[in-house]
C-alpha positions in Angstrom: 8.2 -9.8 46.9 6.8 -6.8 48.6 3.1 -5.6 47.6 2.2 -1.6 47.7 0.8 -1.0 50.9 -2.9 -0.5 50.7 -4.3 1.9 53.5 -8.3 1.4 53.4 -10.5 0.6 50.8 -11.3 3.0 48.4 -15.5 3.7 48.4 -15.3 3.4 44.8 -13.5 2.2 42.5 -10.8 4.7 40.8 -9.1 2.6 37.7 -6.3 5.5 37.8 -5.3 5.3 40.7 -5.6 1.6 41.1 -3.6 0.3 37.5 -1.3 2.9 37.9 0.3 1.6 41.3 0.2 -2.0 39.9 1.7 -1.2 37.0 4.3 0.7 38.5 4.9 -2.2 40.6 5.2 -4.6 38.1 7.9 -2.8 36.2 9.8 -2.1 39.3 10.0 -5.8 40.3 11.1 -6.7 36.3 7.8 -9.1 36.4 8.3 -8.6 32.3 11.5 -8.6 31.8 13.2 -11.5 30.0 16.6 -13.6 30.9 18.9 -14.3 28.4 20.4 -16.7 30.7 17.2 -18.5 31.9 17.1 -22.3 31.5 13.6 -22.1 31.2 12.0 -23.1 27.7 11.6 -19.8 26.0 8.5 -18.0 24.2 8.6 -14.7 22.3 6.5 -12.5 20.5 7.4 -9.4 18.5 4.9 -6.4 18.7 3.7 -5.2 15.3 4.8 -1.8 15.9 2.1 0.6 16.1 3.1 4.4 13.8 4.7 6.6 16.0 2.7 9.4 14.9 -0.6 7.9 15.6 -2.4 6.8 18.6 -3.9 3.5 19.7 -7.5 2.4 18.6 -9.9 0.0 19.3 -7.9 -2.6 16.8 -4.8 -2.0 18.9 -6.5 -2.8 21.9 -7.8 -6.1 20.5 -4.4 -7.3 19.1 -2.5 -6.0 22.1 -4.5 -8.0 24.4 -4.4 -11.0 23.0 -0.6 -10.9 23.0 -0.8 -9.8 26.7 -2.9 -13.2 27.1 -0.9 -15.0 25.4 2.5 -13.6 27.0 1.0 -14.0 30.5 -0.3 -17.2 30.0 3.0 -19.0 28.9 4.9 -16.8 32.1 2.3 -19.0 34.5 3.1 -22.2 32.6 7.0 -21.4 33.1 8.4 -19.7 30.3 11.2 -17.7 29.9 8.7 -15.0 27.9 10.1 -12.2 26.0 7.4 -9.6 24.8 9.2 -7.2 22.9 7.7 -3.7 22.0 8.4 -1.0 19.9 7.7 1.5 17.2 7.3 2.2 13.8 9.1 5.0 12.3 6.1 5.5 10.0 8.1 7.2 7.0 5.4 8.9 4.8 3.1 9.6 8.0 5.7 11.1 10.2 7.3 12.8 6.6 3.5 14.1 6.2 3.2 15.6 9.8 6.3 17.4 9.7 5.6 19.0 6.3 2.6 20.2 7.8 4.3 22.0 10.3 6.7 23.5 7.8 3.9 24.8 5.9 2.8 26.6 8.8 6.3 28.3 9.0 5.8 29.3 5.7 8.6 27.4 4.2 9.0 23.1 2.6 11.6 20.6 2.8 13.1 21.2 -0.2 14.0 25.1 1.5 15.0 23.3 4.5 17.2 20.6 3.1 17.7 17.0 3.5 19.6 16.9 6.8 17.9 19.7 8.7 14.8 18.0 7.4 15.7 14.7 8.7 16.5 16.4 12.3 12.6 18.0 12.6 11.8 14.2 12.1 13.9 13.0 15.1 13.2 16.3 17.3 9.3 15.4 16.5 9.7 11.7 17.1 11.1 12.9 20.8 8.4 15.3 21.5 5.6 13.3 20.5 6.8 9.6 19.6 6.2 8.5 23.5 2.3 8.7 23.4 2.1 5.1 21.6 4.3 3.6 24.9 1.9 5.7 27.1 -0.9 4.0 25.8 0.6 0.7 25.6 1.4 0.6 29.4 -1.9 2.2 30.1 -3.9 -1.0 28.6 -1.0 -2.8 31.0 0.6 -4.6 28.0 3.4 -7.1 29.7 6.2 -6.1 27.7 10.1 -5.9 28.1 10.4 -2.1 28.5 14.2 -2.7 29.0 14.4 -4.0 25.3 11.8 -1.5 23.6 13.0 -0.3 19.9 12.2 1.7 17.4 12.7 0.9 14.0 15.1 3.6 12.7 17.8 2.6 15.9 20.8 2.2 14.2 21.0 -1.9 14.9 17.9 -2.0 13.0 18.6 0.7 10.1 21.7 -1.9 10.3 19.8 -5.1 9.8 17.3 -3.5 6.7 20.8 -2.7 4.9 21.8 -6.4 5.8 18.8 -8.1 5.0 18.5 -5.8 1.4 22.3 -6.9 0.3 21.2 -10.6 1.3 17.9 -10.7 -0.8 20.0 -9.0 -4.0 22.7 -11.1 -4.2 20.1 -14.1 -3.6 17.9 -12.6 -6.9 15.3 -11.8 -4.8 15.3 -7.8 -4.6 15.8 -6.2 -8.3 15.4 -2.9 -9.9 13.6 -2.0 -12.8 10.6 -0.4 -14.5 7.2 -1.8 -13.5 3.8 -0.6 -12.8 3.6 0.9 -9.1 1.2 2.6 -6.8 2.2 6.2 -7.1 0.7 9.1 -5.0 0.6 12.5 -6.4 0.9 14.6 -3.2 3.2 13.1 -1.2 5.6 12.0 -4.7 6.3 8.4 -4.1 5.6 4.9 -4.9 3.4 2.9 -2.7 2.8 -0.7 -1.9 -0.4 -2.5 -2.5 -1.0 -2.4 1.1 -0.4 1.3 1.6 -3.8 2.0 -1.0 -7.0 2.1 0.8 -10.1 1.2 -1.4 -13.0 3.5 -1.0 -16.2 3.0 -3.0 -16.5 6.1 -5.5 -19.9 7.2 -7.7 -18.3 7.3 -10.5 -19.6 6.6 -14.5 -18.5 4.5 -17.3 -17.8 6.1 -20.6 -18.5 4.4 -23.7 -15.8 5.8 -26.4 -16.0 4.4 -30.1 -13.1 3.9 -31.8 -13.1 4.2 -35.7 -11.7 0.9 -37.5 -8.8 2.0 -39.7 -10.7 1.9 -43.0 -14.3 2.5 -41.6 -16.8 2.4 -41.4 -17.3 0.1 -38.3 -15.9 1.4 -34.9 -15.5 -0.6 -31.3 -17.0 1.2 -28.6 -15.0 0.6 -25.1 -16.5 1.2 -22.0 -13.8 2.6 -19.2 -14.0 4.7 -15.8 -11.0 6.6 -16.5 -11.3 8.4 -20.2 -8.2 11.1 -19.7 -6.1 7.8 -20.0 -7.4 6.8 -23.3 -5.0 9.1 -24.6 -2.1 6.5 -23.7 -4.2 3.5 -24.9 -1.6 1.4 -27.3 -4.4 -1.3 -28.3 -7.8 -2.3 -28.1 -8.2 -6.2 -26.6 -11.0 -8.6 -27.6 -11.2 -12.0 -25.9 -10.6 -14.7 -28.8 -13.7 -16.7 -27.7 -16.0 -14.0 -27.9 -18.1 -14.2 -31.2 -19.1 -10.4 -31.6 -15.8 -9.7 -32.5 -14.9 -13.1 -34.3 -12.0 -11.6 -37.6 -11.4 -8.2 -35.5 -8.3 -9.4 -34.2 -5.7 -7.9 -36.4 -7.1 -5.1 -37.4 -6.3 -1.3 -36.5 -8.3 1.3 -35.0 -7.8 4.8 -34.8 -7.1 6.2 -31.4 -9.5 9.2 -31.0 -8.1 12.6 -30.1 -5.0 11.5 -31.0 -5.4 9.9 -34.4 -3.1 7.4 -33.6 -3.6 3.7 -35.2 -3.8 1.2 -32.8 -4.1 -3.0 -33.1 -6.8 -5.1 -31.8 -5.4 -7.8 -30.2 -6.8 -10.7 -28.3 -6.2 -11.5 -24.7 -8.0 -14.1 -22.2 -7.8 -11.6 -19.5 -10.8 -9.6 -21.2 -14.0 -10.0 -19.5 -17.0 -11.4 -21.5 -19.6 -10.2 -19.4 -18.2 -6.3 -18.5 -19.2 -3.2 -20.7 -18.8 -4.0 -24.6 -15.9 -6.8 -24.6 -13.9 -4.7 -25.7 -11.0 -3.2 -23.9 -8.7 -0.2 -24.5 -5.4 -1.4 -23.1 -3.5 1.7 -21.3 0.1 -0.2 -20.4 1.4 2.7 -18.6 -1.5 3.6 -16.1 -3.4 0.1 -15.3 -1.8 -2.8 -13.7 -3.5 -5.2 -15.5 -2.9 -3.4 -18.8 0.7 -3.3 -18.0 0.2 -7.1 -18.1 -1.2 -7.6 -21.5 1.0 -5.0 -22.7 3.7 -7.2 -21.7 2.7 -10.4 -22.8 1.8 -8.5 -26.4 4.9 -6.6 -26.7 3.0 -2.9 -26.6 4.4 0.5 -26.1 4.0 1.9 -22.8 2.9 5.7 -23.5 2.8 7.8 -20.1 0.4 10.4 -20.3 0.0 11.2 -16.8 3.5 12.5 -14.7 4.1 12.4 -11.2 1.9 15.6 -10.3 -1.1 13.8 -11.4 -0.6 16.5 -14.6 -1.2 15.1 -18.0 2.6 15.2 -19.8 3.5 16.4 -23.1 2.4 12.9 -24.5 -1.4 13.9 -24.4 -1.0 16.4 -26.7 -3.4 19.8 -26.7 -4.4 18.7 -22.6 -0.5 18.8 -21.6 -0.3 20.8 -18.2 -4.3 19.8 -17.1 -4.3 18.2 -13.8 -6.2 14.5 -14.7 -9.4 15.3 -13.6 -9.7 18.6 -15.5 -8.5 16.7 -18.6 -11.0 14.0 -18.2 -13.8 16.9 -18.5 -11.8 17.6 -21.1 -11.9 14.9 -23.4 -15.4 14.0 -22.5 -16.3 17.2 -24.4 -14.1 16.8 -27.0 -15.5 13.1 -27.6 -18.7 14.0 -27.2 -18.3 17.2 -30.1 -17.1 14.4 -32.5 -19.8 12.3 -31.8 -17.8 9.5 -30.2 -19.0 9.4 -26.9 -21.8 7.4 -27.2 -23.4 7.3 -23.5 -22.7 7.4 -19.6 -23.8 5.6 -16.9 -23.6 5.6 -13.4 -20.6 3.2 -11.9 -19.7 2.8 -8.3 -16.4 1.1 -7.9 -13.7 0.8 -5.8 -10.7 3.4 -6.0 -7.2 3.7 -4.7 -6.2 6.4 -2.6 -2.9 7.3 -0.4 -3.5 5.7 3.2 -2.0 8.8 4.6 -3.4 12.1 2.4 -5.9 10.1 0.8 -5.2 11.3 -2.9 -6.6 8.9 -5.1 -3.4 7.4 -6.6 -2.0 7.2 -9.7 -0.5 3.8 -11.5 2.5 4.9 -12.8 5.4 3.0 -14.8 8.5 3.6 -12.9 11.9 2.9 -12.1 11.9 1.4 -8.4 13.4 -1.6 -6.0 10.9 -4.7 -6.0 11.2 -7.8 -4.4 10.6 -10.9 -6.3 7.5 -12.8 -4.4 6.5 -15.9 -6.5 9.1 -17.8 -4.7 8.6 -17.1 -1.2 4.9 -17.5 -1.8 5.4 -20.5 -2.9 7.0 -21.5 0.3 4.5 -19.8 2.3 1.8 -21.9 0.0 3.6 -25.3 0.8 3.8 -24.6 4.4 -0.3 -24.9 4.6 -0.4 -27.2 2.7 2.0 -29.4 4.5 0.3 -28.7 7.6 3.0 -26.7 8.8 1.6 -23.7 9.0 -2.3 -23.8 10.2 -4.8 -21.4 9.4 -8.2 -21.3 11.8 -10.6 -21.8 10.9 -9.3 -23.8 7.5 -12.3 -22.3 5.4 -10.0 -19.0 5.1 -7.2 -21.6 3.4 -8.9 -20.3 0.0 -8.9 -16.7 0.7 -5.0 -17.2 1.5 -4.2 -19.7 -1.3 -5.6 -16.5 -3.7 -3.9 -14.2 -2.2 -0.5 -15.8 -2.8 -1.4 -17.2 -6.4 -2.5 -13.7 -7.4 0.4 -11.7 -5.2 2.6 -9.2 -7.6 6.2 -8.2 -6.6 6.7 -5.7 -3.5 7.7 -2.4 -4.0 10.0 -1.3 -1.1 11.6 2.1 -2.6 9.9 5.4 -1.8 10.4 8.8 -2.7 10.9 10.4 0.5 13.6 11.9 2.8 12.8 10.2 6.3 13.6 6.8 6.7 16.2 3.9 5.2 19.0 4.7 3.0 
C-alpha cells in the first residue's frame, strides 16, 4: 500500500491540509469498505442518521466518535467491520424548510400541489442534503461510503411498507381514535419524542364549580382554563376525606351551565392544588385515561388551528390563548375565579417550530407497545441486555412500565405513504 508522498515538513501544523490527504487516501485504498464475502467474523453498526436538513453539533461529534472507535478498534482485532452511514429524510423539518421557501415566493403547498411539492423536497435534499456527509468525513468517521443511504431510497421506502403490513397483520400497528401530540402550525400528530419540554411561568387558576343544588361548590386548580370548557367531570380521590359523600354528585360546569359528575379516581393527586380535578378527556392525556376507565364523553373544544370549535360556545373562532383571557374574565365577573398564582411548569412544544402543542383526540396509526416492552423489560432482566452503569435499570424499567402506544402517522406531504 502506497502512502502520499510527503515533500518536507510543514513549519506548522495545518489540520486541512493534513486530514484532507489522509482522508482521501483512506477512501481511495477502500480501508472502510466492507466484504460481503470475507471469512472474517463480522461486526456492524448502523449510523443513527443525522436530519438532512441540519448540521452536525457537538452531540454528533461525541456519538460519532465513539462509533469510529469502536469501528476501528474491531478492524485492528480482525473484523470484517461494516460502518454503514446515512441520512434521515427528516419529514416535518425538511417539509418546514421548504415551506419556508415557498412563502418567500409568495405562494404554499397547497397552491403548488402534492407532487410538485414533493419534487422541491428532493431538488432541496440535492442541493443541500450533502453538508451532513461533509461533515461526517470531515471528523474522519470510518464509514462504508460505498453503501451510504438515505432513508427515503426506494429499498428503504420499501422495507417501512414491509415492516407496517408485518406489524398489522401481527396486531401490533392499529388505527383508531386516541389522544395524540398535535401541533397547530405545522398540522400534524407528533410522537412523544418529537415534544420538547421547556419550563414556562405560567399560573394556576382556581375555578369553583357550583354543586348542582348549591350551595357548596369545588374549586379546581388547573394551568389551562380555556379547556374547562370541554371538562365532562370533576375527579376526587376516594381516600381523600375532604371530599368523603361527593362522589356522585353533579356540578354545574361554569360558562357552559352544563351538569357534570364527580367521580373518584386513584390517579388524583392528594397533595396538588385542591384535590380536586376537572377531567378534560379530549385535551389531556391523562384525562383521556380516566375518561376511559369512567366511560366520559370526549368534548373537543379546541380544533386543529389551536382555534376553540363551535363546542365552546360564545369563544368559537378565538385562538386558545385569547380564549383563556377570555374566560378568566368571564369567571372572574361571576365571581368564580377565586385566585391566581404563579406556576412554572413544564410545556410541550413542536421540536421543529416550537408551537406549544396541542393534545388532540384523533383518528391516527399507533403501534401497540406493551408487548414489545415487555420483551425489552425481560431482556434486562435476564441479563441479556446490560445497561451501564445498572443504577439507570430503574430509569429504564419506568420508562417501559409507563410507555403509551407510538403514534407513526403524520399529517404531512413529504415522506412515507
Amino acid at each position: 500500500m502506497k502512502e502520499p508522498e510527503t515533500k518536507e515538513w510543514a513549519k506548522v501544523y495545518d489540520p486541512h491540509r493534513v486530514e484532507d490527504k489522509w482522508y482521501a487516501f483512506w477512501e481511495k485504498q477502500n480501508l472502510f469498505r466492507a466484504d460481503e464475502n470475507s471469512d472474517r467474523p463480522p461486526f456492524s453498526i448502523v449510523i443513527p442518521p443525522p436530519n438532512v436538513t441540519g448540521s452536525l453539533h457537538m452531540g454528533h461529534a461525541l456519538n460519532n466518535t465513539l462509533q469510529d472507535i469502536l469501528s476501528r478498534y474491531k478492524r485492528m482485532d480482525g473484523f470484517n467491520v461494516l460502518w454503514l452511514p446515512g441520512t434521515d429524510h427528516a419529514g416535518i423539518a425538511t417539509q418546514n424548510v421548504v415551506e419556508k421557501q415557498l412563502a418567500e415566493e409568495g405562494t404554499d403547498r397547497h397552491r403548488l400541489g402534492r407532487e410538485a411539492f414533493i419534487q422541491r423536497d428532493w431538488k432541496w435534499k440535492e442541493q443541500f442534503g450533502g453538508q451532513i456527509i461533509r461533515q461526517l468525513k470531515k471528523l474522519g468517521s470510518s464509514c462504508d461510503w460505498s453503501r451510504e443511504r438515505f432513508t427515503m431510497d426506494e429499498g428503504l421506502s420499501q422495507a417501512v411498507r414491509e415492516v407496517f403490513i408485518r406489524l398489522y397483520r401481527e396486531g401490533l400497528i392499529y388505527r383508531g381514535d386516541y389522544i395524540i401530540n398535535w401541533c397547530p402550525r405545522c398540522r400534524t400528530a407528533l410522537s412523544d419524542l418529537e415534544v420538547e419540554h421547556e419550563e414556562d411561568r405560567g399560573h394556576l387558576y382556581y375555578i369553583r364549580y357550583p354543586l348542582d343544588g348549591g350551595p357548596d361548590a369545588l374549586t379546581v386548580a388547573t394551568t389551562r382554563p380555556e379547556t374547562m370548557l370541554g371538562d365532562t367531570a370533576l375527579a376526587v380521590n376516594p381516600g381523600d376525606e375532604r371530599y368523603r359523600g361527593m362522589v356522585g354528585r353533579m356540578a354545574v360546569l361554569p360558562l357552559m351551565n352544563r351538569k357534570i359528575p364527580v367521580i373518584g379516581d386513584g390517579y388524583v393527586a392528594l397533595d396538588f392544588g385542591t384535590g380536586v380535578l376537572k377531567v378534560t378527556p379530549g385535551h389531556d392525556p391523562n384525562d383521556f385515561e380516566i375518561g376511559r376507565r369512567h366511560g366520559l364523553a370526549i368534548v373537543k373544544v379546541i380544533d386543529e388551528a389551536g382555534n376553540m370549535s363551535p363546542e365552546a360556545g360564545k369563544y368559537s373562532g378565538l385562538d386558545r390563548f385569547s380564549a383563556r383571557e377570555r374566560v378568566v374574565e368571564d369567571l372572574r365577573g361571576l365571581n368564580l375565579l377565586q385566585k391566581i398564582e404563579p406556576f412554572p411548569h413544564s410545556v410541550g412544544h413542536c421540536y421543529r417550530c416550537k408551537t406549544v402543542i396541542e393534545p388532540l383526540v384523533s383518528k391516527q396509526w399507533f403501534v401497540k407497545v406493551k408487548p414489545l416492552a415487555e420483551r425489552a423489560i425481560a431482556a434486562v432482566v435476564q441479563g441479556e441486555t446490560r445497561i451501564i452503569p445498572s443504577s439507570w435499570e430503574n430509569t429504564y424499567f419506568e420508562w417501559m412500565n409507563n410507555i403509551r402506544d407510538w403514534c407513526i402517522s403524520r399529517q404531512i406531504w413529504w415522506g412515507h405513504r
